[in-house]
C-alpha positions as CSV (number, residue, x, y, z in Angstrom):
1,X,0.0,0.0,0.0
2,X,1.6,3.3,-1.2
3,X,0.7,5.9,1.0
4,X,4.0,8.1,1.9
5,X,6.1,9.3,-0.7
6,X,7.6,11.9,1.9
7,X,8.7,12.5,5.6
8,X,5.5,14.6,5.4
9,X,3.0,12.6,4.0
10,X,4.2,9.8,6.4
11,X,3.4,12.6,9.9
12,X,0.1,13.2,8.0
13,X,-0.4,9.2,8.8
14,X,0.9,9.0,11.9
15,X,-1.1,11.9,13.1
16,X,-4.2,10.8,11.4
17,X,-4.1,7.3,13.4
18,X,-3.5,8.9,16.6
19,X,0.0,9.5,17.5
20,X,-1.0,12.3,19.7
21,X,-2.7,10.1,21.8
22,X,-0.2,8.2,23.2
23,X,1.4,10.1,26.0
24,X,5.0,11.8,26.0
25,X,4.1,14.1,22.6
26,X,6.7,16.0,22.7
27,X,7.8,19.4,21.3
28,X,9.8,17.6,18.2
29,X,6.8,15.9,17.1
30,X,4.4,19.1,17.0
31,X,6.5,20.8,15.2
32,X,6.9,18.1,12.2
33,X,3.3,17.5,11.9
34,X,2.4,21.0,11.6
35,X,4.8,21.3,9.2
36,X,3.2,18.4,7.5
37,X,0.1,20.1,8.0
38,X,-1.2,17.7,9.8
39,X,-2.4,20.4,12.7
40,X,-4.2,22.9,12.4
41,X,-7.2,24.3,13.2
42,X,-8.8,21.3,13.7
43,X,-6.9,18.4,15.2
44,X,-6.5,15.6,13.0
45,X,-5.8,12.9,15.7
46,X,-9.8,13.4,16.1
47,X,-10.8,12.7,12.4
48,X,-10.4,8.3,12.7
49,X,-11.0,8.0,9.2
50,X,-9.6,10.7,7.8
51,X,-7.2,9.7,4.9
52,X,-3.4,10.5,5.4
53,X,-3.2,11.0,1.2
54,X,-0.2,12.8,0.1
55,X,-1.3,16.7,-0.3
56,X,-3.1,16.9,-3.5
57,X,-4.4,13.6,-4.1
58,X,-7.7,13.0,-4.2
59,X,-9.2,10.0,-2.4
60,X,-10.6,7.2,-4.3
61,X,-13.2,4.6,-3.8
62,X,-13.5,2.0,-0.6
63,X,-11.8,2.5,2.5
64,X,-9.9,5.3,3.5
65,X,-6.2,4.9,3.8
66,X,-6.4,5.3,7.4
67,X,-8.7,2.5,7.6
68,X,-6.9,0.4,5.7
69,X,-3.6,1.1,7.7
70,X,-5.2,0.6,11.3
71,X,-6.7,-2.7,9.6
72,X,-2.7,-3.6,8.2
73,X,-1.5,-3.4,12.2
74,X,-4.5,-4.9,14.0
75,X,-3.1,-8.1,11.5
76,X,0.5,-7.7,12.5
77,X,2.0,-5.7,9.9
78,X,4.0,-2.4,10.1
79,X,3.3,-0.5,7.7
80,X,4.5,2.8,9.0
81,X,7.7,1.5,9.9
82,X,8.3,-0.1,6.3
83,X,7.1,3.3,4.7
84,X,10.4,4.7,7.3
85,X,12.3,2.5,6.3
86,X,11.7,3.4,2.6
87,X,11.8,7.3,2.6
88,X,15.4,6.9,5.0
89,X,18.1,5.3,3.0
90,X,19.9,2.3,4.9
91,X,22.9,4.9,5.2
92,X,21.4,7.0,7.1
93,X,19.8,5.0,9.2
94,X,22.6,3.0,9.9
95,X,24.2,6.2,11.0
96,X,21.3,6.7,13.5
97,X,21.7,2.6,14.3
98,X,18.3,2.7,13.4
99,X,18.0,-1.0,12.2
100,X,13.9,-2.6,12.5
101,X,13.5,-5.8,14.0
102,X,12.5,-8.6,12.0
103,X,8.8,-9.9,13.0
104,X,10.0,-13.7,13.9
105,X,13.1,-12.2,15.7
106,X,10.2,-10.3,17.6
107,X,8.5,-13.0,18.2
108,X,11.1,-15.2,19.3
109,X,12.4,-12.3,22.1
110,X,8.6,-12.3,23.3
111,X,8.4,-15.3,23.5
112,X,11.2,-16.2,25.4
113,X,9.9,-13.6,27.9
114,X,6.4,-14.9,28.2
115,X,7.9,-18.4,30.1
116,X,9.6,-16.6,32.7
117,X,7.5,-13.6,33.6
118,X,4.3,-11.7,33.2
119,X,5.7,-8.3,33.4
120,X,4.1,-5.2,35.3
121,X,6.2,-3.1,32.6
122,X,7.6,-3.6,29.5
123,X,10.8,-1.1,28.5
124,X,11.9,-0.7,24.8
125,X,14.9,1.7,24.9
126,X,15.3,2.0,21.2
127,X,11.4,1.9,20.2
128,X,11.2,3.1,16.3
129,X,8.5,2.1,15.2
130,X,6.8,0.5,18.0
131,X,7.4,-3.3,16.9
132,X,7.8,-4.9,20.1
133,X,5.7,-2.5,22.3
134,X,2.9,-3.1,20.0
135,X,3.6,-7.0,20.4
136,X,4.2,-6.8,23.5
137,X,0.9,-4.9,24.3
138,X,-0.7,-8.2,22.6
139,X,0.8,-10.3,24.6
140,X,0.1,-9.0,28.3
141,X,-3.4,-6.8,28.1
142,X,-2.2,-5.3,31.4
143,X,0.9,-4.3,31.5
144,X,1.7,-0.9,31.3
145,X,4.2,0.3,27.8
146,X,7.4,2.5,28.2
147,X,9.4,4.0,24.9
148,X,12.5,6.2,24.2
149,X,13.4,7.2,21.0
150,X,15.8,9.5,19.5
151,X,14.4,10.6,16.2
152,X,10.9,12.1,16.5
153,X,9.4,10.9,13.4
154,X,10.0,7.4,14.1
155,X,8.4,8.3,17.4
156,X,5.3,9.5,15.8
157,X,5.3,6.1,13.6
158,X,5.8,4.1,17.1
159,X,3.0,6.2,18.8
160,X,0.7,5.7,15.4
161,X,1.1,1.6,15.4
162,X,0.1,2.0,19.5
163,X,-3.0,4.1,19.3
164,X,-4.1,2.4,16.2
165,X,-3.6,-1.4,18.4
166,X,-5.4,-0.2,21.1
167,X,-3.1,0.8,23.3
168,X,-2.3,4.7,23.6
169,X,-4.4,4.5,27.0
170,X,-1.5,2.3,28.5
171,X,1.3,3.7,27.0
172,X,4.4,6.5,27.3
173,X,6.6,7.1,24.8
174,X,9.5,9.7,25.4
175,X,10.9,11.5,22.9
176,X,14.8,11.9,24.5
177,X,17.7,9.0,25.9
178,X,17.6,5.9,27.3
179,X,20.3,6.4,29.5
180,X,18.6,9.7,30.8
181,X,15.1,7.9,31.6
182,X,14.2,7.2,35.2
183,X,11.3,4.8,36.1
184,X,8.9,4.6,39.1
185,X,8.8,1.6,41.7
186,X,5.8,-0.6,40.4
187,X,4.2,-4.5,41.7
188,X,5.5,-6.4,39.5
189,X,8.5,-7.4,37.4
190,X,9.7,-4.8,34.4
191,X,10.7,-7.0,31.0
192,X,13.5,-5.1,29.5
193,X,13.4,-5.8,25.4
194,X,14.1,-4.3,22.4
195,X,16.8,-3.2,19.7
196,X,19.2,-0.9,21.3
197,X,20.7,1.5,18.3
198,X,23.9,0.3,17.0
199,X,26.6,3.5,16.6
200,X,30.1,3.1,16.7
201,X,32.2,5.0,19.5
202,X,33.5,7.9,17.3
203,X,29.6,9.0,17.3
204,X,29.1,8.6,21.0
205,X,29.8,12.3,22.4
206,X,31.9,13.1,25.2
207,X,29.2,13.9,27.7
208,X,28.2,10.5,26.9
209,X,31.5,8.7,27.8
210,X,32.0,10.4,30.6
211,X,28.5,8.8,31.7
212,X,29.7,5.8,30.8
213,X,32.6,5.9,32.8
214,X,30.9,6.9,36.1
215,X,28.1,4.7,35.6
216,X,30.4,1.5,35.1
217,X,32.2,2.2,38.1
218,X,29.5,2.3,40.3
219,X,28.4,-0.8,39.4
220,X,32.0,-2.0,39.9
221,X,32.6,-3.9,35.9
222,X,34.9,-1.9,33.2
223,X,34.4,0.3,30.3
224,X,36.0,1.8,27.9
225,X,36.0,5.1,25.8
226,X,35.6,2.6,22.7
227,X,32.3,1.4,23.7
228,X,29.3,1.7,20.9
229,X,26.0,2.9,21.9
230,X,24.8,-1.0,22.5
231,X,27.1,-1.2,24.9
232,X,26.4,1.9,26.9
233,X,22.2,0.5,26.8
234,X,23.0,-2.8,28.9
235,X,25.0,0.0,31.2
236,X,22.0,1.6,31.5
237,X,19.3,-1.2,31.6
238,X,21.5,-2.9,34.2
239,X,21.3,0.6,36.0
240,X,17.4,0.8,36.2
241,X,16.7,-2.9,36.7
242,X,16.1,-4.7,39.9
243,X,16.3,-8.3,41.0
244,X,12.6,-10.2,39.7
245,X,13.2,-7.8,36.1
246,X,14.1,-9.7,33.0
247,X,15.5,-8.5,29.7
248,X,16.0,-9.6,26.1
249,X,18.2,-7.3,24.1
250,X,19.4,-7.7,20.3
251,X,22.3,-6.0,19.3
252,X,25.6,-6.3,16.8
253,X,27.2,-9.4,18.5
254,X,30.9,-8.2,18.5
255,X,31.6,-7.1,22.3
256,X,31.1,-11.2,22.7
257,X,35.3,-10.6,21.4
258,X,36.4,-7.2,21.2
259,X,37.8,-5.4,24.1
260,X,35.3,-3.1,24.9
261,X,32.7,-5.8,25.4
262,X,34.4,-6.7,28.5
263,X,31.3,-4.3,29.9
264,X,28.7,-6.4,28.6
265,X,30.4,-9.7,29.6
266,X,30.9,-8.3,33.2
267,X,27.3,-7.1,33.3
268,X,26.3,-10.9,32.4
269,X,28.1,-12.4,34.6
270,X,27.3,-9.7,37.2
271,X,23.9,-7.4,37.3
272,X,22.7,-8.4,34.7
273,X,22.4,-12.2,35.4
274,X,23.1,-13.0,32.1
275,X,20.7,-16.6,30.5
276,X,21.6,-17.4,27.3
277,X,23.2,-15.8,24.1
278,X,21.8,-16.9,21.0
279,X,23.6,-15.0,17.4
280,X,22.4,-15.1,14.5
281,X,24.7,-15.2,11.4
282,X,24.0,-12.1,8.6
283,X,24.3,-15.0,5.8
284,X,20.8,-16.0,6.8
285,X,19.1,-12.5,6.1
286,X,17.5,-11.8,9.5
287,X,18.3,-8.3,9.3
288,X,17.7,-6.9,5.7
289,X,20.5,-3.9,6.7
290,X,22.4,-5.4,9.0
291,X,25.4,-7.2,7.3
292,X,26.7,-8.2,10.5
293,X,26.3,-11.0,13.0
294,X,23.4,-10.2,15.5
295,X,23.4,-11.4,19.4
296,X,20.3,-11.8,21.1
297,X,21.3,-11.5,24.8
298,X,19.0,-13.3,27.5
299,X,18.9,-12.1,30.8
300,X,17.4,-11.5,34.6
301,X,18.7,-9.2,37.0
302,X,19.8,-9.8,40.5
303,X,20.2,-13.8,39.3
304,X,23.4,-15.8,39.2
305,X,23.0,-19.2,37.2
306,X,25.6,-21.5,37.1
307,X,26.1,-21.5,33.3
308,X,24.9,-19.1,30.5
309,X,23.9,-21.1,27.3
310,X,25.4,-20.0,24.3
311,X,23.9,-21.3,21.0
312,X,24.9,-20.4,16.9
313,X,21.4,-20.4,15.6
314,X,21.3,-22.4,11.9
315,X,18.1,-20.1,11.0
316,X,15.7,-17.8,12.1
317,X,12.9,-20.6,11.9
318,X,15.3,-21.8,14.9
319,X,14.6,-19.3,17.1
320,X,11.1,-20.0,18.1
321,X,11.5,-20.1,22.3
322,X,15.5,-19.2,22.1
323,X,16.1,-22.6,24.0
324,X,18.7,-24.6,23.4
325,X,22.6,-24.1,22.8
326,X,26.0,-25.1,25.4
327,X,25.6,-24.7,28.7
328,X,29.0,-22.7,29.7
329,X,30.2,-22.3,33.2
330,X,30.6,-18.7,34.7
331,X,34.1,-19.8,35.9
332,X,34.9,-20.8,32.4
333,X,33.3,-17.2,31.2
334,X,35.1,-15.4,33.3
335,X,38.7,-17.0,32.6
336,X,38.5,-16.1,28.7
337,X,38.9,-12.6,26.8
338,X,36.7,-14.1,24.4
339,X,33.8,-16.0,24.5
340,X,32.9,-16.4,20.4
341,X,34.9,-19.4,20.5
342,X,33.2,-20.9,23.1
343,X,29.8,-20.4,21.4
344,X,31.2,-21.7,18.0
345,X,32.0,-25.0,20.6
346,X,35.7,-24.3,19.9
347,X,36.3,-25.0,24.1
348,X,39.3,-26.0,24.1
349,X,40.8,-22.7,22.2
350,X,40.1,-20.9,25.1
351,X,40.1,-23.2,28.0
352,X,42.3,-26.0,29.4
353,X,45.3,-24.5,29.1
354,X,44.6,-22.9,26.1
355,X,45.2,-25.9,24.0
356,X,43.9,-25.8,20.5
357,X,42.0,-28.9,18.9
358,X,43.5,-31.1,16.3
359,X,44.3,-29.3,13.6
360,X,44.4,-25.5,14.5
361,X,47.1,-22.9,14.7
362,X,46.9,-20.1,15.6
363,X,47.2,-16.8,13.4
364,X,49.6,-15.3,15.9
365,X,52.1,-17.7,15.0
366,X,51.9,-17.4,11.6
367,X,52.3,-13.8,11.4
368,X,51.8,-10.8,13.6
369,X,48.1,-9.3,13.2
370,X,47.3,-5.3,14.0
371,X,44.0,-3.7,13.8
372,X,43.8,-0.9,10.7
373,X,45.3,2.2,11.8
374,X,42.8,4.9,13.6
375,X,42.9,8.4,13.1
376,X,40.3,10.2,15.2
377,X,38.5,12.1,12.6
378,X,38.3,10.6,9.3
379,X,36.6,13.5,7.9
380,X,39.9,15.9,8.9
381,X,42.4,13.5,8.3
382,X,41.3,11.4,5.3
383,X,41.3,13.5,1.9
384,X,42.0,13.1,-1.6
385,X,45.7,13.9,-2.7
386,X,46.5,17.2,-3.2
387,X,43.5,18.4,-1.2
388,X,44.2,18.5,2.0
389,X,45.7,22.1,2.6
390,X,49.3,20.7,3.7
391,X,51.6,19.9,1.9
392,X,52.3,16.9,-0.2
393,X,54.9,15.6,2.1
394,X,52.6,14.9,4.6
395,X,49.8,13.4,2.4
396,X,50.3,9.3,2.6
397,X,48.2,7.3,-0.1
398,X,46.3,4.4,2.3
399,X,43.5,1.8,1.9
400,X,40.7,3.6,3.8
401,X,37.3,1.6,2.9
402,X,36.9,-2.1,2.9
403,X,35.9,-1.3,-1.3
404,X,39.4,-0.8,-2.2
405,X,40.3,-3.8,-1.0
406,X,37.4,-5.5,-3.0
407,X,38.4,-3.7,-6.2
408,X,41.9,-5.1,-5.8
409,X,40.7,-8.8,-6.4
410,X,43.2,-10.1,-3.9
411,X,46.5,-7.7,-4.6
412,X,47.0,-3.9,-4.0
413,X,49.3,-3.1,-7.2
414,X,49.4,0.6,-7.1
415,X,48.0,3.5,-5.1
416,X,46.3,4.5,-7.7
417,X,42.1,5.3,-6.5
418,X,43.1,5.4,-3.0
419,X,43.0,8.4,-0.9
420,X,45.4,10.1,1.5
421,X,46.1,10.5,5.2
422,X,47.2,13.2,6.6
423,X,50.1,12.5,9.0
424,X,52.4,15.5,10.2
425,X,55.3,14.9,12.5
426,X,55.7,16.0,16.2
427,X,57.8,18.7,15.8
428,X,56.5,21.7,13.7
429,X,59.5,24.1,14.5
430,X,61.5,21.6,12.2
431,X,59.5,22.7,9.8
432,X,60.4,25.4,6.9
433,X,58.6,28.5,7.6
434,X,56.2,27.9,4.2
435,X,55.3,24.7,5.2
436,X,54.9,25.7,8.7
437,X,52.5,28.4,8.0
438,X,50.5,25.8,5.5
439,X,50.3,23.0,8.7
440,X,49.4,25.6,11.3
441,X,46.3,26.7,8.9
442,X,45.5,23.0,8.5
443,X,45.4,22.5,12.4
444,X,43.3,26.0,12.8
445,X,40.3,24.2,10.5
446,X,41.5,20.8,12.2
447,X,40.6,22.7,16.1
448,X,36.9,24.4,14.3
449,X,36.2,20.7,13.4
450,X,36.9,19.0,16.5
451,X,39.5,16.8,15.5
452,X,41.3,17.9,18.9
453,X,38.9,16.9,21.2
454,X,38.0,13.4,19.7
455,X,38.4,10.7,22.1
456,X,41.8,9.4,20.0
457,X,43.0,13.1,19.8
458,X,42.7,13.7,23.6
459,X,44.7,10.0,24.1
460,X,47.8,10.8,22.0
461,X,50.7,13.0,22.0
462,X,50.6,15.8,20.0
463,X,46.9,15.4,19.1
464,X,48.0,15.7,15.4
465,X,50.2,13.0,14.8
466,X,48.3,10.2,13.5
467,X,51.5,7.9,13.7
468,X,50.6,5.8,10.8
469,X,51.9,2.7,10.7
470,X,54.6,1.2,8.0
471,X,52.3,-0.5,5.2
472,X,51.5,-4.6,6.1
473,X,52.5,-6.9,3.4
474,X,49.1,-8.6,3.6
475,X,45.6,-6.4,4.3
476,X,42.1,-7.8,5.2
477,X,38.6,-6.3,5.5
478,X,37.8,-5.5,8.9
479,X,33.5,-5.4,10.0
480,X,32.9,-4.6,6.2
481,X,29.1,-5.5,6.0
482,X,30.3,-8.7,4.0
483,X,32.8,-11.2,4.1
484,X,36.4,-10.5,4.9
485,X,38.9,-10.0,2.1
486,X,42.7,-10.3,2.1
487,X,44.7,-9.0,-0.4
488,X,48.6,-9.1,-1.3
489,X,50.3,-5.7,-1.1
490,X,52.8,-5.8,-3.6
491,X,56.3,-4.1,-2.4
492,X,56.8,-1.0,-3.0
493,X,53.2,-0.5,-3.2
């Protein structure tokens, strides 16, 4: 059903089914759907029927369009967050980590909730458009409905798909941050569920970090300035929970490795009382945007099981309850830095000495392995030779997007395509007085960027050497969306 071919036209909808409704409207919201011209002086929110057409088209025969969208999600469907999905390219959502949840994934996290608790409250800290509230209101008549979401048209899509279920009357939806939300005692126990936005650190502000920081220490488990915004949501769930809660959170499954995870592993096997892990590989097309492998993390506060089961689902279809997997002991959790080899069964990589099976070596002594250089501010220090307002000296041709290693079809024979980074050396007095008068400009625009205060800046000394590297003889893809690639570096290269 087309009925959005703009931001606007999608407000009209949202308004038209509701949205105001639902409690929390917030400032953001009004504003878009006057703009829409959605309010005025009549309120639409009071006209059930009325049909959210584009502006200018005139309405046809049969059912209204609002009728026929409040009949699409009393069946299940979300149409609203589809028409989102359509009118924001996948690039800019991903930017937002706004990523929709599969229905069966949905179903499966519900599900896996509904044989352990009948919640008082159910708390989606990344609610878009409503998908597991609205599922979740089907599922327990009573329980009351909490939302926080960032962008405020996906929050008046969420609020439509509630008032049009039946639901508005039970429900709060805060347009603002999950880690600034506060909830009131209630009975019973709160269920924790959703799709916390996915964001690397380098988007994370400073404020945010900072919270991050003080918030890990007082629950006494680590954290690190490198932490994505996934990360910082189980900080923040783990800070509002209480012992009888549960939660089910999908997110990008690499803190089960990398070093930053260390806060979610600590909050599993402490707060958090981590159940299960289940991750679902992006070869089987859960997650139409998400080219990576997603984690759907199983937990209830204030418990302490022996063993958290960790289980490679084969499908989606497989999820149904999210039983099943290895049962791994907290000791043996809490002896390894890494616990994706234990939940690809590979035990004895990590444990018993760390013997490997039969079979196996290890990279390591093959070759030494470094992650891809980091600058701090791609946009500053990245740039295409010649334009990068120093001089050419200091302009170092580099592999800087996953594609150029794909283009090379396995070996990098010239530096031809490939843009620069900008790489000055410690000590600008040893500069001539030309080139020092073309560097300092460069770090003037550098400072009005920010590229001083990034997280990386503020770590290194001076905060304008990026210290690259000398070139690796071999170079692979690193969390490209898609397979890995290596490719041969030819010398001299």
């Amino acid at each position: 059903m087309e009925f959005a071919t703009s931001e606007q036209d999608l407000a009209r909808a949202a308004v038209a089914l509701g949205a105001e409704r639902v409690a929390g409207w917030s400032d953001q919201e009004r504003r878009l759907a006057r703009a829409a011209g959605a309010l005025g002086a009549e309120r639409v929110a009071d006209w059930p029927d009325q049909a959210p057409l584009p502006a200018g088209r005139a309405p046809g025969p049969g059912p209204s369009p609002t009728a026929t969208l409040r009949k699409l999600i009393g069946g299940g469907a979300d149409p609203l967050g589809e028409a989102f999905c359509s009118l924001r390219t996948p690039e800019r959502r991903r930017s937002a980590g706004q990523t929709f949840t599969p229905a069966p994934v949905v179903q499966a996290m519900i599900g896996w909730a509904a044989a352990r608790v009948t919640p008082e409250r159910v708390v989606d800290p990344g609610t878009g458009s409503a998908r597991f509230l609205v599922a979740a209101g089907r599922r327990w008549p009573s329980a009351r409905l909490v939302g926080v979401e960032t962008d405020p048209l996906a929050a008046m899509t969420g609020r439509a798909a509630i008032a049009a279920a039946g639901f508005a009357d039970r429900t709060c939806l805060t347009v603002g941050d999950y880690r600034e939300l506060s909830l009131p005692p209630v009975a019973g126990p709160t269920l924790f569920i959703g799709n916390p936005p996915y964001t690397r650190h380098h988007q994370v502000p400073a404020e945010w970090k900072t919270w991050l920081a003080r918030t890990a220490a007082r629950l006494g488990v680590p954290a690190s300035g490198l932490a994505g915004a996934h990360a910082h949501f189980f900080l923040a769930t783990a800070a509002l929970a209480v012992p009888g809660d549960a939660g089910v959170l999908v997110t990008a499954a690499e803190w089960l490795d990398v070093n930053y995870g260390a806060l979610i592993r600590a909050l599993l096997l402490g707060p958090l009382g981590g159940v299960a892990v289940h991750v679902l590989d992006p070869a089987q097309g859960a997650f139409a945007d998400a080219l990576t492998s997603s984690a759907i993390t199983c937990f209830r506060p204030g418990t302490s099981p022996a063993s958290l089961w960790l289980r490679q689902a084969p499908s989606t279809a497989s999820l149904t309850d999210l039983s099943g997997g290895t049962p791994v002991a907290r000791s043996t959790l809490r002896a390894v830095a890494r616990w994706g080899p234990l939940l690809r069964g590979d035990t004895a990589a990590v444990a018993g000495g760390g013997r490997l099976p039969d079979g196996y070596t290890r990279l390591g002594e093959l070759c030494r392995v470094h992650r891809g250089q980091v600058t701090g501010a791609n946009k500053v220090w990245i740039t295409a030779a010649g334009a990068g307002g120093v001089p050419p000296t200091y302009e170092f041709p580099a592999v800087t997007r996953a594609a150029e290693l794909y283009r090379a079809a396995g070996q990098l024979t010239g530096t031809a395509g490939l843009r620069c980074v900008i790489d000055l050396p410690a000590d600008l007095g040893c500069l001539p007085p030309d080139e020092r008068a073309a560097v300092e400009a460069f770090l003037a625009g550098a400072r009005a960027a920010g590229a001083d205060a990034s997280y990386i800046a503020r770590h290194r000394a001076p905060w304008w050497r990026v210290r690259l590297r000398p070139p690796a003889p071999i170079l692979a893809s690193y969390m490209a969306r898609r397979p890995s690639r290596g490719t041969w570096r030819e010398p001299g290269t």
